[in-house]
PAFI-314427 format. One line per 2 residues: their letters; for each residue z, x, y of C-alpha. Coordinates in Angstrom, 3 decimals, m for minus. Each point is the difference from the previous one (the first is absolute). Last residue first. Example, Ala and Ser with C-alpha at 12.3 -4.5 7.8 and 13.67 -1.06 7.14 Angstrom:
2
sa> 7.140/13.670/m1.060 | 0.660/m1.370/m3.440
//
This chain:
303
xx> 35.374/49.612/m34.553 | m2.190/m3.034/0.370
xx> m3.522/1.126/1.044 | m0.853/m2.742/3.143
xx> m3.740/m1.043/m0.338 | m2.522/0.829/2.871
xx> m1.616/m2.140/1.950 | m3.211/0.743/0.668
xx> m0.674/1.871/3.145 | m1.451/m2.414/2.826
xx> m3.730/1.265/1.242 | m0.894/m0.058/3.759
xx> m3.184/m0.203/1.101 | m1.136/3.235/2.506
xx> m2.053/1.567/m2.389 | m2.032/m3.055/m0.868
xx> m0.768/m0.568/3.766 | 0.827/m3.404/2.394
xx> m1.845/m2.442/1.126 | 0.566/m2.973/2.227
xx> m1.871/m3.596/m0.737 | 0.151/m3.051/2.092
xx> m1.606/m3.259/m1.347 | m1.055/m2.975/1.673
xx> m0.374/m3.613/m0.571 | m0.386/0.082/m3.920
xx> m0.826/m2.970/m1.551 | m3.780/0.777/m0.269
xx> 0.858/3.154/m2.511 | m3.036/2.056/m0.677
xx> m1.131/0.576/3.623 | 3.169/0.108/1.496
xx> 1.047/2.356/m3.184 | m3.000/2.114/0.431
xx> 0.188/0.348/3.843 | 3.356/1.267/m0.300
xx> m0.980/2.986/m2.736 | m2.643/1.181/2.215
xx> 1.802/0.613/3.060 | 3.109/1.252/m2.321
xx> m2.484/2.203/m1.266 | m1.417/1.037/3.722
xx> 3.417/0.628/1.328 | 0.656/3.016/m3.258
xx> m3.103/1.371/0.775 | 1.320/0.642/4.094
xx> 2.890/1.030/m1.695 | m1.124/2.484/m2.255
xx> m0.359/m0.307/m3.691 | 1.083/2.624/m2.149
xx> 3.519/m1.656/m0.733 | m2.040/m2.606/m1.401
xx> 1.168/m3.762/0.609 | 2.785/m2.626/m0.479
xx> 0.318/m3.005/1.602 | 2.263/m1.962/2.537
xx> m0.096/m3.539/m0.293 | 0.486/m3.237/2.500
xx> m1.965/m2.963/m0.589 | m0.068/m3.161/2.263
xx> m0.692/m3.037/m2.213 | m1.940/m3.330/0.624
xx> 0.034/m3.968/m0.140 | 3.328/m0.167/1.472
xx> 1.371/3.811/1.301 | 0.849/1.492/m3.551
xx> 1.951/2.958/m0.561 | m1.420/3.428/m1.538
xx> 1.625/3.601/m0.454 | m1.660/2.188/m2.205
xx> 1.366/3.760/m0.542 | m0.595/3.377/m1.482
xx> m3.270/m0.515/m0.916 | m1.506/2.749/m2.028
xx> m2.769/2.878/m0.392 | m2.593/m1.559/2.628
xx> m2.839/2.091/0.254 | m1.811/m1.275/m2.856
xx> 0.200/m3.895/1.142 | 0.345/m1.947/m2.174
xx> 3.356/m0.116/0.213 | m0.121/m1.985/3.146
xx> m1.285/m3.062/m1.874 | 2.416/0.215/m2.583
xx> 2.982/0.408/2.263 | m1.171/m3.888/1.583
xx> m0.466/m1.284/m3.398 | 3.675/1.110/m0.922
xx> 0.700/m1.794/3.440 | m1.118/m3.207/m1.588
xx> 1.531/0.475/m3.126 | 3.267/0.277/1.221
xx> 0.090/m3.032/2.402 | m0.186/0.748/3.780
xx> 3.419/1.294/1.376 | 2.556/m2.465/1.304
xx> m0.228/m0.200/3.803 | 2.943/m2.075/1.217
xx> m2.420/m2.826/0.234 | m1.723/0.161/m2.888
xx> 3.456/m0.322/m2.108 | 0.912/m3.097/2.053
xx> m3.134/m1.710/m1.245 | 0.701/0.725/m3.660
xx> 3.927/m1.390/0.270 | m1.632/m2.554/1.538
xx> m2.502/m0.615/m3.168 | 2.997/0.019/m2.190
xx> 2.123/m2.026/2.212 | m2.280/m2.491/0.910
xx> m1.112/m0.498/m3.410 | 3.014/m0.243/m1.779
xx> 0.858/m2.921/2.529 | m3.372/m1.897/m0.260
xx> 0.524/0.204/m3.536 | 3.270/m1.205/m0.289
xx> m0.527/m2.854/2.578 | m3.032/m1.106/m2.286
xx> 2.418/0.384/m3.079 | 2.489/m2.178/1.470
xx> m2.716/m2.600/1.239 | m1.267/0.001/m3.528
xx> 4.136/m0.581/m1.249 | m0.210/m3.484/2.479
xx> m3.205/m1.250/m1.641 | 1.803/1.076/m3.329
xx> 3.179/m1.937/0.003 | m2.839/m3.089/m0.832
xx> m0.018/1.206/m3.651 | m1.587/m3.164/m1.451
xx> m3.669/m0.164/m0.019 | m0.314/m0.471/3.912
xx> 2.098/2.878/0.740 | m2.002/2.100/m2.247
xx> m3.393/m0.678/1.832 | 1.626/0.695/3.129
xx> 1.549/3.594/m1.068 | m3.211/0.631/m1.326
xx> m2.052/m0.169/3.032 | 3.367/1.226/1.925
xx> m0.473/3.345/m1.800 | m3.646/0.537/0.034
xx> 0.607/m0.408/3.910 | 2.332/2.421/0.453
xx> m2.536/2.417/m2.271 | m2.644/m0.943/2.715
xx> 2.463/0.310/3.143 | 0.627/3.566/m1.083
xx> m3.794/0.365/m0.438 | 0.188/m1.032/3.608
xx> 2.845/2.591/1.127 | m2.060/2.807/m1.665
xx> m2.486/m0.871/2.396 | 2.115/0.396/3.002
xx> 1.068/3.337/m1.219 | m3.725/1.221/m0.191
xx> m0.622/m1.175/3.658 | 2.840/2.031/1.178
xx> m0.446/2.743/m2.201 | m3.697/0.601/1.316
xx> m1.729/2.154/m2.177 | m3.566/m1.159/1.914
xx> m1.740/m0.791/m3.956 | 3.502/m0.871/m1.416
xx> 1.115/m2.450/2.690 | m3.108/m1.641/0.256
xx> m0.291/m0.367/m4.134 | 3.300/m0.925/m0.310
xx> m0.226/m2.546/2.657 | m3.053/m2.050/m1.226
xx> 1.750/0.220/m3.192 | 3.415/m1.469/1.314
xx> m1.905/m3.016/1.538 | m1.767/m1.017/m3.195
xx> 2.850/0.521/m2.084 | 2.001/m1.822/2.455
xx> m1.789/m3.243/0.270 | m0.467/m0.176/m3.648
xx> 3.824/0.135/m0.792 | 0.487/m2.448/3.011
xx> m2.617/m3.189/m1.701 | 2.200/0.587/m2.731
xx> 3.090/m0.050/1.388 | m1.588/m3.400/1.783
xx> m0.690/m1.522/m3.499 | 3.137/0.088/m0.994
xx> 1.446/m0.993/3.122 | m1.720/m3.445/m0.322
xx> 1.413/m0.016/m3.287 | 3.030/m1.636/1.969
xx> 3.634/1.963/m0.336 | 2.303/m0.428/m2.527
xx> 3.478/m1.420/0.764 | 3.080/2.111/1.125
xx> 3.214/m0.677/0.740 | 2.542/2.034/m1.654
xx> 0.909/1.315/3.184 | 0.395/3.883/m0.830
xx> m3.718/m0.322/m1.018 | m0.260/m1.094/3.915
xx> 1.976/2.761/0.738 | m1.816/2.329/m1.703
xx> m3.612/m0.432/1.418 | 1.361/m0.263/3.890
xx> 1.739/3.544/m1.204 | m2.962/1.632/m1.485
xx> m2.593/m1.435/2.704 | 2.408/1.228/3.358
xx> 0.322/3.565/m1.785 | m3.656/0.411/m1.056
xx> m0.730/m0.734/3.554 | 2.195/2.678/1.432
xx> m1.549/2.090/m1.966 | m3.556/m0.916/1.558
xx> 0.906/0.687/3.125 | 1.617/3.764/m0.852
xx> m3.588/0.559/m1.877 | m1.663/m0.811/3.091
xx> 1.859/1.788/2.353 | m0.623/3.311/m2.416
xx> m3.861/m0.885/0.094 | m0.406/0.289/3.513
xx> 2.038/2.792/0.161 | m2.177/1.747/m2.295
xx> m3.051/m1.239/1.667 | 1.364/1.076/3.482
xx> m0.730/3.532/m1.483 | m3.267/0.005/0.661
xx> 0.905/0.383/3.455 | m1.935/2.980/0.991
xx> 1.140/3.952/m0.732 | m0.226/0.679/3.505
xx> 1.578/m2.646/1.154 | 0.663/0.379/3.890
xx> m2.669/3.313/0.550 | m2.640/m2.877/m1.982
xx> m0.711/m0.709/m3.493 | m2.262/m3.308/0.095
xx> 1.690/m3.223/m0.841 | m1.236/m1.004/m3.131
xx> 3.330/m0.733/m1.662 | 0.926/m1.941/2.424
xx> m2.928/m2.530/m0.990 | 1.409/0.229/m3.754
xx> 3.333/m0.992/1.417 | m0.681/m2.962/1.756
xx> m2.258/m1.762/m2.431 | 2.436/1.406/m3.145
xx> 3.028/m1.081/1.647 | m1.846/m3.943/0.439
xx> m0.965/0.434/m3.669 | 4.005/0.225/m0.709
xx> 1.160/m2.453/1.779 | m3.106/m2.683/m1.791
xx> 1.486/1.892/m3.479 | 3.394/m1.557/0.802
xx> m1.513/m3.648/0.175 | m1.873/1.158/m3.549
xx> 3.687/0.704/m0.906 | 1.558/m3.385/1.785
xx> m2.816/m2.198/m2.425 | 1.624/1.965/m3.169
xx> 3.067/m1.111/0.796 | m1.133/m3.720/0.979
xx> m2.159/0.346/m3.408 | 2.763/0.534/m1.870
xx> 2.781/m2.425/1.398 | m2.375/m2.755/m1.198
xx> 0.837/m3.204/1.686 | m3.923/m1.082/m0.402
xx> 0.235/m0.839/3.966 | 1.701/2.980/0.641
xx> m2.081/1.768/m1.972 | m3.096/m1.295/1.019
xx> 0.428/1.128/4.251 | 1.720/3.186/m1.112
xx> m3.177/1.104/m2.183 | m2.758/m1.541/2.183
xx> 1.701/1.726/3.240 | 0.628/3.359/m1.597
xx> m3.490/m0.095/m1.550 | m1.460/m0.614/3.257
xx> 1.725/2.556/1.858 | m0.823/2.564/m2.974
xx> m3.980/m0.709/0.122 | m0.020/0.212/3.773
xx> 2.103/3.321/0.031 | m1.720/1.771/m2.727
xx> m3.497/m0.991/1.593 | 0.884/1.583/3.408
xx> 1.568/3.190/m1.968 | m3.651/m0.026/m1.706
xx> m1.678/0.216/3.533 | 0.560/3.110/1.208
xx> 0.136/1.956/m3.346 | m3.406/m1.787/m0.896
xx> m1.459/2.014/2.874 | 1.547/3.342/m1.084
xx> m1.046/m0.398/m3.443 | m3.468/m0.531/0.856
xx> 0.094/3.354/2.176 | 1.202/1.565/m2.978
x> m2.769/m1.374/m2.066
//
């Protein structure tokens, strides 16, 4: 399965940027002859999407490089960066589509667009469901962020798309501000996105710990172990697709050091064996005796 997921991880990006070129094309090509601000707005986010499947391509084959005495802990990081470009790119886009949208509602000029954009939004919704699954489910099985991020960018372009679909249909019954207020929302969207997800990105690359739970699973795995008393510390950060682990645990004053090498021998091989995420794991050890306990603090007795 694994090996599976590794082929379709080479070729899905591929997919994701054929499918979004030609959706940006089709999009921007109908709404500008449909006049529908909406589907121009949403045709410049699938073109934003084609930017940001090009990162993934080049990042994700960094992000293979071998470790070597240059990078020793790889290049998975590139994906972060990768992904921080992106988001920057695609904020600048939500800018250029919220203020084209509102100055042509601060015209007073607007007619309804063509149902030919009507059915074009919905040709777009399907379009990116399809190609944000096959992403998800890449990006999840090889926990690549890079290829996960540029999924949730088309099932952004999905919603976008629900939202001109019914901001055509309304501007041909009567209300046709609303074309122009669906490109508002689509520039909203794109823009809450690429801050939110940036915001993520940028996180990863400064070396934010692994979620809570996550290293909770990591502790729980060590503590079963008999000889192990305690872990005094874990210290993860992710490198792309994988984590480096850094932890110091705590064992039986009784054991000797030699004994004490073998456990955290033993106690590495679990966690690469259990966890496939993690790239490598470094483990010192230290003796109950020797751990450090803080006093409670005790209350002040008012005179």
């Amino acid at each position: 399965m694994q090996e599976k997921c590794v082929r379709c991880g080479k070729v899905v990006p591929w997919i994701v940027l054929l499918g979004n070129l030609t959706l940006a094309i089709f999009q921007i090509y109908v709404g500008y002859v449909a006049k529908s601000k909406g589907l121009i707005a949403d045709g410049f986010h699938s073109g934003t999407d084609v930017i940001t499947t090009v990162m993934v391509i080049i990042t994700v084959k960094l992000s293979s490089h071998k470790d070597d005495k240059k990078y020793p802990w790889g290049l998975g990081k590139s994906e972060f960066l990768g992904a921080v470009f992106a988001y920057i790119l695609l904020f600048g886009i939500s800018l250029m589509i919220l203020i084209d949208a509102i100055a042509v509602i601060c015209s007073g000029v607007i007619h309804p667009p063509h149902m030919a954009a009507f059915f074009a939004a919905g040709v777009a919704i399907l379009a990116n469901y399809i190609l944000s699954s096959y992403g998800f489910c890449v990006g999840r099985k090889l926990n690549s962020p890079a290829m996960i991020a540029n999924a949730q960018e088309n099932r952004s372009d999905m919603l976008s798309s629900i939202a001109v679909l019914l901001g055509v249909f309304a501007a041909n019954i009567g209300f046709p501000i609303l074309d122009a207020l669906a490109a508002i929302l689509v520039g909203l969207m794109i823009g809450k996105s690429a801050v939110t997800l940036g915001i993520q990105a940028y996180r990863n690359l400064i070396d934010e710990s692994l979620p809570g739970e996550k290293e909770k699973l990591i502790e729980e795995e060590v503590m079963q172990y008999r000889e192990v008393k305690g872990v005094n510390y874990v210290h993860a950060r992710r490198v792309g697709q994988q984590a480096w682990i850094d932890m110091e645990v705590i064992i039986d004053a009784k054991r000797t050091v030699k004994e004490g090498h073998a456990i955290t021998r033993e106690i590495r091989q679990a966690l690469m064996r259990r966890f496939a995420q993690i790239k490598e794991v470094t483990i010192s050890f230290t003796c109950k005796e020797n751990t450090v306990v803080k006093p409670a603090a005790v209350p002040a007795v008012k005179k």
